[in-house]
C-alpha positions as CSV (number, residue, x, y, z in Angstrom):
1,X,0.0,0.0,0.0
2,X,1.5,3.6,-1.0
3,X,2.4,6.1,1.9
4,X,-0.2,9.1,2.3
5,X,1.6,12.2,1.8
6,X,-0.4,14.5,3.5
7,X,1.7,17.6,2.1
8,X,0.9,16.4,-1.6
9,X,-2.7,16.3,-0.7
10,X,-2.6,19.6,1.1
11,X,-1.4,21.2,-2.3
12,X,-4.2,19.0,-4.5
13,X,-7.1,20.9,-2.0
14,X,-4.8,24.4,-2.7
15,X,-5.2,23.8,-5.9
16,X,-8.8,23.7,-6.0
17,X,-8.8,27.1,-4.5
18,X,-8.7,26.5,-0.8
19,X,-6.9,28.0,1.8
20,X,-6.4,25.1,4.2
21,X,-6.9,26.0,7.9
22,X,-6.3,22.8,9.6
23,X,-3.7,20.0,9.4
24,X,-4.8,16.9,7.0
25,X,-7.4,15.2,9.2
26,X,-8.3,11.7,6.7
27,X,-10.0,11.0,2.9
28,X,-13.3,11.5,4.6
29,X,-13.2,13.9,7.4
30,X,-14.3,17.4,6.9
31,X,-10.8,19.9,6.3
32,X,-11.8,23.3,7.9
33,X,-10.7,25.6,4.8
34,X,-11.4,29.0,3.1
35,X,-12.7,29.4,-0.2
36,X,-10.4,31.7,-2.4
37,X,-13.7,32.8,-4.4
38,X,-16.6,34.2,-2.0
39,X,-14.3,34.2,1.7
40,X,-16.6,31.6,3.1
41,X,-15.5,28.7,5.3
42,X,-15.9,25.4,4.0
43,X,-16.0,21.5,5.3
44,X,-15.2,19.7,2.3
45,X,-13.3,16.4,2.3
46,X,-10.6,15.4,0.4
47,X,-12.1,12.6,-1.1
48,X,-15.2,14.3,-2.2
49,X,-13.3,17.2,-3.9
50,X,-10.6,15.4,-4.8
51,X,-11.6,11.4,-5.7
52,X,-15.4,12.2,-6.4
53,X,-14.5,15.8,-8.3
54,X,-16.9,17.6,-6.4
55,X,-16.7,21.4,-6.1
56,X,-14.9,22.2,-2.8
57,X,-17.1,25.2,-1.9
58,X,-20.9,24.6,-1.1
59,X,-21.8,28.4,-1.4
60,X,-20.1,29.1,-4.7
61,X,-21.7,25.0,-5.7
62,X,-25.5,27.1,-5.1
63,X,-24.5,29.9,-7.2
64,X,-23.8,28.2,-10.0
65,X,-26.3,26.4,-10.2
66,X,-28.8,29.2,-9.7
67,X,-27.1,30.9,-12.2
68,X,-27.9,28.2,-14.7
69,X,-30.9,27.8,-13.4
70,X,-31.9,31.7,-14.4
71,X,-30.5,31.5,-17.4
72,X,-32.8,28.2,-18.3
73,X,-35.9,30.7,-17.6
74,X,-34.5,33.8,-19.0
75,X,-36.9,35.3,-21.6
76,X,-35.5,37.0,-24.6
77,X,-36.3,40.3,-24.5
78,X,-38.5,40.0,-28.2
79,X,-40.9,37.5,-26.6
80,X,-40.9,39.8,-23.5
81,X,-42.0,42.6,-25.5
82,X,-44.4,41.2,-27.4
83,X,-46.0,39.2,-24.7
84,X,-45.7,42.6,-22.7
85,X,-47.9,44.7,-25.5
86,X,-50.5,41.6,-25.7
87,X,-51.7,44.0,-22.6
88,X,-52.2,47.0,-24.3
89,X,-49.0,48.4,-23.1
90,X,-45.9,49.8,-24.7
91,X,-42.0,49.2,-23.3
92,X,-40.8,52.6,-22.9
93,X,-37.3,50.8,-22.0
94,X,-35.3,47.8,-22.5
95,X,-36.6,44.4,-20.5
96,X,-35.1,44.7,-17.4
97,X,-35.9,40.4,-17.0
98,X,-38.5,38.9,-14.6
99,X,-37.4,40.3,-11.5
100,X,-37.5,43.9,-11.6
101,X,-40.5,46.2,-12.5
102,X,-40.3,47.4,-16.1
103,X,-41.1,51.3,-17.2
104,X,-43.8,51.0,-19.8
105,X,-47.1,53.3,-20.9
106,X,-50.7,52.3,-20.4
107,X,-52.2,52.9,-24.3
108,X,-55.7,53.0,-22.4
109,X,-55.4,56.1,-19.8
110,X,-51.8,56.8,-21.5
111,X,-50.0,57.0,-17.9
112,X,-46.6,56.3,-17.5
113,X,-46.6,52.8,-14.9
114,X,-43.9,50.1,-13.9
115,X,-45.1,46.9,-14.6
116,X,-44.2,43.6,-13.2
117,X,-43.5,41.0,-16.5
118,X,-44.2,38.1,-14.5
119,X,-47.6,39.6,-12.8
120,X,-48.9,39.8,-16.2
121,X,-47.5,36.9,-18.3
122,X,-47.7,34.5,-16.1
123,X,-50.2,35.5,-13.0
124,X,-52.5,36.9,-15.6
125,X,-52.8,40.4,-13.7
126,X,-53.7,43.2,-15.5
127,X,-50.4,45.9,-15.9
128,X,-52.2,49.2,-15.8
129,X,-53.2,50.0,-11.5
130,X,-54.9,53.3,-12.7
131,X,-57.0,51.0,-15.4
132,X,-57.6,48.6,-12.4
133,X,-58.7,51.1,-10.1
134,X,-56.4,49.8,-7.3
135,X,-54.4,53.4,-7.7
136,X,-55.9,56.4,-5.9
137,X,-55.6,59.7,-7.8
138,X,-56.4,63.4,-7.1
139,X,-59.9,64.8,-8.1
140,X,-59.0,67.4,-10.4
141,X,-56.3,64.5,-12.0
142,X,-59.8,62.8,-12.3
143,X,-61.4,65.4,-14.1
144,X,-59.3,66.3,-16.2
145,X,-58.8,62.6,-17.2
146,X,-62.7,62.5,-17.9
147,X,-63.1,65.8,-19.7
148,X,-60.5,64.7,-22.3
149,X,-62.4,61.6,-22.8
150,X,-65.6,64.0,-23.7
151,X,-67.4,63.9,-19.9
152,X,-67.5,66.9,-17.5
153,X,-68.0,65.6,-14.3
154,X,-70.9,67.4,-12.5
155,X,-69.9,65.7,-8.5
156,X,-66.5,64.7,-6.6
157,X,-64.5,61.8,-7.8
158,X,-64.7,59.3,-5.3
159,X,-63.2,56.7,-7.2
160,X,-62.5,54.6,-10.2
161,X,-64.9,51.9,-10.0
162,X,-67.7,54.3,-8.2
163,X,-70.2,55.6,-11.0
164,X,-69.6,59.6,-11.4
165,X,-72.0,61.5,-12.6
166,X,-71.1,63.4,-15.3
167,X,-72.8,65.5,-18.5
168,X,-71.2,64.3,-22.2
169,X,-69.9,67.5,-23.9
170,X,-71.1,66.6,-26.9
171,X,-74.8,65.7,-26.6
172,X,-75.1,67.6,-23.0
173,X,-77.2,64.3,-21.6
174,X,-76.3,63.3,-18.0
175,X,-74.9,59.8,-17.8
176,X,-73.2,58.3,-15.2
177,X,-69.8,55.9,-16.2
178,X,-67.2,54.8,-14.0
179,X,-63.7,56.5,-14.5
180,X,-62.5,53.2,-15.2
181,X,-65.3,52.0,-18.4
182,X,-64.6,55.7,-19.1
183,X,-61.2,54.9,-19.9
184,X,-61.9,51.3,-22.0
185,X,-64.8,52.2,-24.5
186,X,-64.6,54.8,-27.6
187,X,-67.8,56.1,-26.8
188,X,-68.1,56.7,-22.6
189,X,-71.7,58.9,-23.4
190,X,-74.3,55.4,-23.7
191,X,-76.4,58.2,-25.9
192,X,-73.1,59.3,-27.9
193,X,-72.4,55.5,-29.1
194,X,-76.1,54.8,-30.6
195,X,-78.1,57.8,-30.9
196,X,-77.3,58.9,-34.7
197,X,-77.7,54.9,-35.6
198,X,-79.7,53.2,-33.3
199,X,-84.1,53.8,-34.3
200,X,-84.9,52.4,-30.9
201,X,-82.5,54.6,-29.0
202,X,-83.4,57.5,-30.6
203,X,-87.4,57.1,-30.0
204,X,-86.6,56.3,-25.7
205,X,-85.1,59.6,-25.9
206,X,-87.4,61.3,-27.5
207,X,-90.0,60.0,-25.1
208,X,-87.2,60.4,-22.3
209,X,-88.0,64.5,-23.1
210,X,-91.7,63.6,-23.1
211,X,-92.3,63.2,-26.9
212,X,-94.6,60.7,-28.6
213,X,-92.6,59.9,-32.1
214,X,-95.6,60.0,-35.0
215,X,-93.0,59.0,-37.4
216,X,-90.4,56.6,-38.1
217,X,-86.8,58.0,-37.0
218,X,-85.7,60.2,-40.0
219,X,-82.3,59.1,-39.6
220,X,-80.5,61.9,-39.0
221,X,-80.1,63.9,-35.5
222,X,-80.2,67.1,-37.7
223,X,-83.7,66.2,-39.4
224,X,-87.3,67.2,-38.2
225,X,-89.3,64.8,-36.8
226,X,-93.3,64.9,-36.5
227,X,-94.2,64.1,-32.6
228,X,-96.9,64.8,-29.9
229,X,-95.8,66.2,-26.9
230,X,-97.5,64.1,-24.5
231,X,-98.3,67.0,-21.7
232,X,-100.9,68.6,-23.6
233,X,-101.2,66.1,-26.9
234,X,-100.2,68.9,-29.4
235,X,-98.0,67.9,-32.1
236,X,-94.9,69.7,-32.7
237,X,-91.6,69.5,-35.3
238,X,-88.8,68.0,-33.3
239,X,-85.3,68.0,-33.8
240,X,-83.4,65.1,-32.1
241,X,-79.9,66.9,-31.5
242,X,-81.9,69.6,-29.7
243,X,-84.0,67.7,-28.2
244,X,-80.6,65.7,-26.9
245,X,-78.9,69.0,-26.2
246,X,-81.8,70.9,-24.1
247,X,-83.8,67.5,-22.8
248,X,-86.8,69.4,-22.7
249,X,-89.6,69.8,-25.0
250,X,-91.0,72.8,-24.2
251,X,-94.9,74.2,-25.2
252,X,-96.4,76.9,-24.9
253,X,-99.5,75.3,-25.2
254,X,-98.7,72.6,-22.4
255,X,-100.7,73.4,-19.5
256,X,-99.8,72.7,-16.1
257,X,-101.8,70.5,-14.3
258,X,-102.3,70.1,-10.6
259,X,-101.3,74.0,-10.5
260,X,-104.0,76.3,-10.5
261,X,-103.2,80.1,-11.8
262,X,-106.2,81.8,-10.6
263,X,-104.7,80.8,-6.4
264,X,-102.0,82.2,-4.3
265,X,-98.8,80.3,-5.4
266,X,-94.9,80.3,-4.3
267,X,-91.6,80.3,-6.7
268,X,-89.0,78.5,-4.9
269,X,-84.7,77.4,-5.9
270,X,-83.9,74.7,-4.4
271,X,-80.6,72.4,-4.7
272,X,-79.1,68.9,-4.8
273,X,-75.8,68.4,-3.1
274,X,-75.3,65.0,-4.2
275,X,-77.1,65.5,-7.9
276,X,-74.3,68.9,-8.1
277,X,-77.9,70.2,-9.6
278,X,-80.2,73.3,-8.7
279,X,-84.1,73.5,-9.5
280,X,-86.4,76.3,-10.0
281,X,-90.5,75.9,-9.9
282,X,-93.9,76.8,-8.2
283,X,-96.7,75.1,-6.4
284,X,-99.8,76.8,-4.6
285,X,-100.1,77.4,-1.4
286,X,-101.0,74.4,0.5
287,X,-99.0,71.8,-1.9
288,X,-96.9,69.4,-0.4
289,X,-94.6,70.0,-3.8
290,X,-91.9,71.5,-1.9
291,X,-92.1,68.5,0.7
292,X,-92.0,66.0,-2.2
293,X,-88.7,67.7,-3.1
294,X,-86.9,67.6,0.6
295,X,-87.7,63.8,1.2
296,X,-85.8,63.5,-2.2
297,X,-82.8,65.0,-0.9
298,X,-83.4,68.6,-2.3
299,X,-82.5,71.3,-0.1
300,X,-84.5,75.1,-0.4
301,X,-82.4,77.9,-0.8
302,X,-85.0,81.0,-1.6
303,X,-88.7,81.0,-1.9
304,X,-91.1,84.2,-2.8
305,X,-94.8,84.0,-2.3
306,X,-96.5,85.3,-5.6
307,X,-100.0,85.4,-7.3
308,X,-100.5,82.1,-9.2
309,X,-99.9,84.1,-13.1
310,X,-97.1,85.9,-12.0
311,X,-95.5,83.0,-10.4
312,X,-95.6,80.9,-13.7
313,X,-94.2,83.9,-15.6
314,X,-91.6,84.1,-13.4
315,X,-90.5,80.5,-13.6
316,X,-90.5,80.7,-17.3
317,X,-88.6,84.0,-16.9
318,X,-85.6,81.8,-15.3
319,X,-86.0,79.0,-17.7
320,X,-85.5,81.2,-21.0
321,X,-82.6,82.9,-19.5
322,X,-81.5,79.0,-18.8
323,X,-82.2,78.1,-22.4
324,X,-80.4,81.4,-23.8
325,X,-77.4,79.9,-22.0
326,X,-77.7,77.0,-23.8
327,X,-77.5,75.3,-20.1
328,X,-78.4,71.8,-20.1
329,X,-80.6,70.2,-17.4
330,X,-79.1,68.8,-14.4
331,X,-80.7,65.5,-13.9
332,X,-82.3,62.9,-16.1
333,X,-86.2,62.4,-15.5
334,X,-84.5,58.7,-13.0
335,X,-83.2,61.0,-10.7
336,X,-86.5,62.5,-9.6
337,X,-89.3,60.4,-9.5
338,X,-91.6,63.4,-8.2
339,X,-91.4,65.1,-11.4
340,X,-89.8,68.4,-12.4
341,X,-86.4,67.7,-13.9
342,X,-86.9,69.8,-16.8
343,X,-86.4,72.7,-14.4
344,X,-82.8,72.1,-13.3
345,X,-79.7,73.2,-14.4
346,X,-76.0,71.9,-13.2
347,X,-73.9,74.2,-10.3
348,X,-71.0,73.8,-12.2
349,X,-72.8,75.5,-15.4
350,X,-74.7,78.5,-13.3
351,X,-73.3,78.6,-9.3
352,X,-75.6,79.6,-6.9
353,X,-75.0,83.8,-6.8
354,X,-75.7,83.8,-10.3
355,X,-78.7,81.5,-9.9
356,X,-80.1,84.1,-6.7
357,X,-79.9,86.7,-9.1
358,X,-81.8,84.7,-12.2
359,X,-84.4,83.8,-9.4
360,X,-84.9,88.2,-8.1
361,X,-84.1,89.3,-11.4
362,X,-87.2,87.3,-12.9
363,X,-89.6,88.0,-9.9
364,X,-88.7,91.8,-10.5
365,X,-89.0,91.7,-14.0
366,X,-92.6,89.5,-13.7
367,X,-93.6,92.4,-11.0
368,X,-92.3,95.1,-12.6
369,X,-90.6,96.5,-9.4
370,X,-87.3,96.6,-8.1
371,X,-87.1,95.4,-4.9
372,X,-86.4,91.7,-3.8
373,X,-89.5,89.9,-2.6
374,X,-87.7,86.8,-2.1
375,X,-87.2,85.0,1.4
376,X,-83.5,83.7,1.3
377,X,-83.6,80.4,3.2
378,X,-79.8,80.2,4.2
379,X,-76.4,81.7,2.8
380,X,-74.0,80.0,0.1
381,X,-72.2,78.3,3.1
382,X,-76.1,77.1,4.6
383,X,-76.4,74.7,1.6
384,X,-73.3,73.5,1.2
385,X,-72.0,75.7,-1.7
386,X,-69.0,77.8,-1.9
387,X,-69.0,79.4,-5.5
């Protein structure tokens, strides 16, 4: 049997980039050593490292192998990229691989975000967190997010994925998206995406304004269209984009019923904190009308006791300045089941000094006096406005 030369072996472990801390102890007994590569202690044996060829450092043994482990799962950065725009996103750098968040821009809201690849690809997430909703933004970010998608909101944002009632800039009709379907559809206005194509549309909103169609849909928002305004039965020539526009069919020959002229009568302004709306009318004395409009969530703001003629002159008084405007109605006919939504206007088209003064201005005019005959209910602060 050949001598063990525990100096030869001693050199051997050297060699494999150890610096030995400990006299040879046997084949198969741990050797206490350094390794030359990461400074970490190691127990290797010289048979293990040297007869079995193993490495002689366990630390730099799991690096390597990791490393080649990562590279099995690397992507290449073309499949990245287009896996990476399959969510309706575009790099705006190179792929930074699976670990690290990668700078890219949302093409539906067109924010800059940092998206995680493997989130996506393989968890299935979405990559956009404003899309998503799960990322809170400022109100007038909000707004100004919404107007340039053609909606001006008409309330606070409260979030994303909470409906926000808004008016459509382009057919002034109230509608009430979320931020979020806002962002993902070409048309966010549900009147906007059918109403020049759509027969069936068009007649609901014709009859939404309180028009009976006696003709088929003419097929253009711009044509005339024979209909029967249902209030008093008369027929009149409609024209659908105003009728959109305004939401009101108005009549002179439309009489009111359940007010009578000839009796005592009020004119009142009242407002909707939540609706961001304000509405002028009248009612005799003795109606519960005004009642019917505080259990609804309206709040008064000025009321002025007038004879029953005056008071309807009055009301129209405020309503043509309205319609000179061009200001569209604040409410759809849904958000007040006791009637009298044609008579509202939005606070962010006419805030509430200028509405005071449409409401004395009209009673003076009707009156022909100067003076203010007008009981003012609160201040601007009282119900909850500060224009």
């Amino acid at each position: 049997m050949a001598k063990i030369d525990p100096i030869a072996r001693a050199a051997e472990m050297s060699a494999r980039g150890l610096i030995l801390k400990a006299p040879y102890p046997g084949a198969d007994k741990p050797w206490p050593a350094i390794c030359v590569t990461c400074k970490n202690p190691t127990r290797s044996s010289y048979s293990s490292v040297i007869t079995k060829g193993q490495g002689p450092c366990f630390t730099c043994g799991q690096r390597k192998s990791s490393a080649a482990a990562a590279l099995k799962r690397a992507v290449p950065a073309d499949v990245a990229e287009a896996q990476i725009r399959e969510a309706n996103v575009e790099p705006l750098e190179d792929f930074p691989g699976t670990q690290g968040t990668w700078r890219c821009l949302c093409l539906t809201c067109l924010h800059e975000i940092d998206v995680w690849y493997s989130s996506v690809v393989y968890a299935g997430n979405g990559a956009c967190d404003y899309c998503s909703g799960s990322r809170e933004i400022p109100d007038a970010d909000a707004r100004a997010e919404l107007l340039a998608l053609g909606l001006e909101a008409l309330v606070p944002y409260r979030g994303s994925n909470v409906k926000w009632r808004s008016r459509c800039t382009a057919c002034k009709k109230i509608v009430d998206p979320t931020l979020c379907n806002a962002r993902k559809t070409k048309y966010p206005c549900r009147y906007c995406a059918q109403r020049a194509t759509d027969p069936d549309v068009a007649v609901e909103i014709m009859k939404e304004a309180g028009l009976k169609p006696l003709a088929p849909f003419p097929g253009s928002v711009k044509a005339v269209w024979k209909a029967e305004h249902i209030a008093c039965g008369k027929q009149v020539d409609a024209v659908l984009d105003k009728v959109i526009q305004r939401r009101r069919a108005s009549c002179i020959h439309c009489v009111r019923y359940g007010f009578k002229p000839s009796l005592p009568a009020f004119m009142y302004l009242m407002v909707h904190i939540a609706l961001g709306a304000a509405k002028v009318g009248i009612c005799n004395e003795g109606s519960g009308r005004i009642r019917d409009h505080e259990r609804n969530g309206w709040k008064q703001v000025l009321i002025s006791p007038l004879p029953g003629y005056h008071a309807m002159r009055a009301e129209q008084h405020v309503l043509d300045r309205w319609l000179l405007l061009d200001l569209a109605q604040g409410v759809s006919r849904l958000d007040m089941p006791q009637g009298g939504w044609t008579e509202t206007v939005a606070l962010c088209d006419r805030t509430l000094p200028k509405l005071r003064k449409d409401f004395h201005t009209a009673i003076a005019a009707t009156l022909e006096v100067g003076g203010e005959l007008a009981e003012d209910c609160g201040s601007d602060e009282d119900s909850g406005y500060l224009f």
